[in-house]
N, C-alpha and C positions, 0 to 999 in steps of 0.2 A: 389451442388456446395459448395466446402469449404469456410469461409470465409478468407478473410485475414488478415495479422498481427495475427494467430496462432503465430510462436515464438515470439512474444512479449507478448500474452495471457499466453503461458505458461513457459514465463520467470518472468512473473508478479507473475504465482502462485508460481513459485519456490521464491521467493522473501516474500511472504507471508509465505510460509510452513516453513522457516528460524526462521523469524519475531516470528512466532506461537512458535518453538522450543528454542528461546534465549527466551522470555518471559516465557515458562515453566520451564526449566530449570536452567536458569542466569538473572534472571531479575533485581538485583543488578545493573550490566556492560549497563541497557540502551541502550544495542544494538537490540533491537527489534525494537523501536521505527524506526529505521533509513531502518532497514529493511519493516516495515510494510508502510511507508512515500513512498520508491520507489517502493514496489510491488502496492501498494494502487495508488499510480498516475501514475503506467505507465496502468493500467487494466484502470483507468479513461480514458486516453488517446485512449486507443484501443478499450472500449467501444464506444466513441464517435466517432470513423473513423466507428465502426459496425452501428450509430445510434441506439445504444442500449440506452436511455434516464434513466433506472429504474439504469442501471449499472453504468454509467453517476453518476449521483445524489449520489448512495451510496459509490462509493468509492473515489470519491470528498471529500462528505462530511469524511467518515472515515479517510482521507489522510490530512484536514484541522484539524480534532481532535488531529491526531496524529502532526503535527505540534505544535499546541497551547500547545500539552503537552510536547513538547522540551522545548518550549519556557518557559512555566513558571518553569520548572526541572532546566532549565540550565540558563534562562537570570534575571529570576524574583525574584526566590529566593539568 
């Protein structure tokens, strides 16, 4: 049995796979960040409708880094 929320899983990785190519390529323009923020919290989300907890926890946490590091790029400094 498949699980569900597949297109949102794999609209999360395209969201990351983005994220991953503005950061290797343009990472001047900052736009990975915004990318890696919505891939990163929507797999959060999808994890936790799977109760996947491991999945949960890592891209939580990697989605609250990548906020904190908008914040202090763009509010702090």
């Amino acid at each position: 049995m498949a699980k569900t929320n597949q297109k949102k899983a794999w609209c999360a990785t395209l969201l990351i796979l983005f994220g991953a190519f503005f950061s290797s390529f343009y990472p001047e323009l900052y736009l990975h960040h915004f990318f890696f923020i919505s891939g990163n919290g929507l797999l959060a989300y999808t994890a936790f409708k799977w109760r996947e907890l491991s999945l949960v926890t890592l891209n939580l946490i990697l989605t609250l880094l990548y906020i904190f590091g908008v914040i202090s790029e763009f509010i702090i400094d």
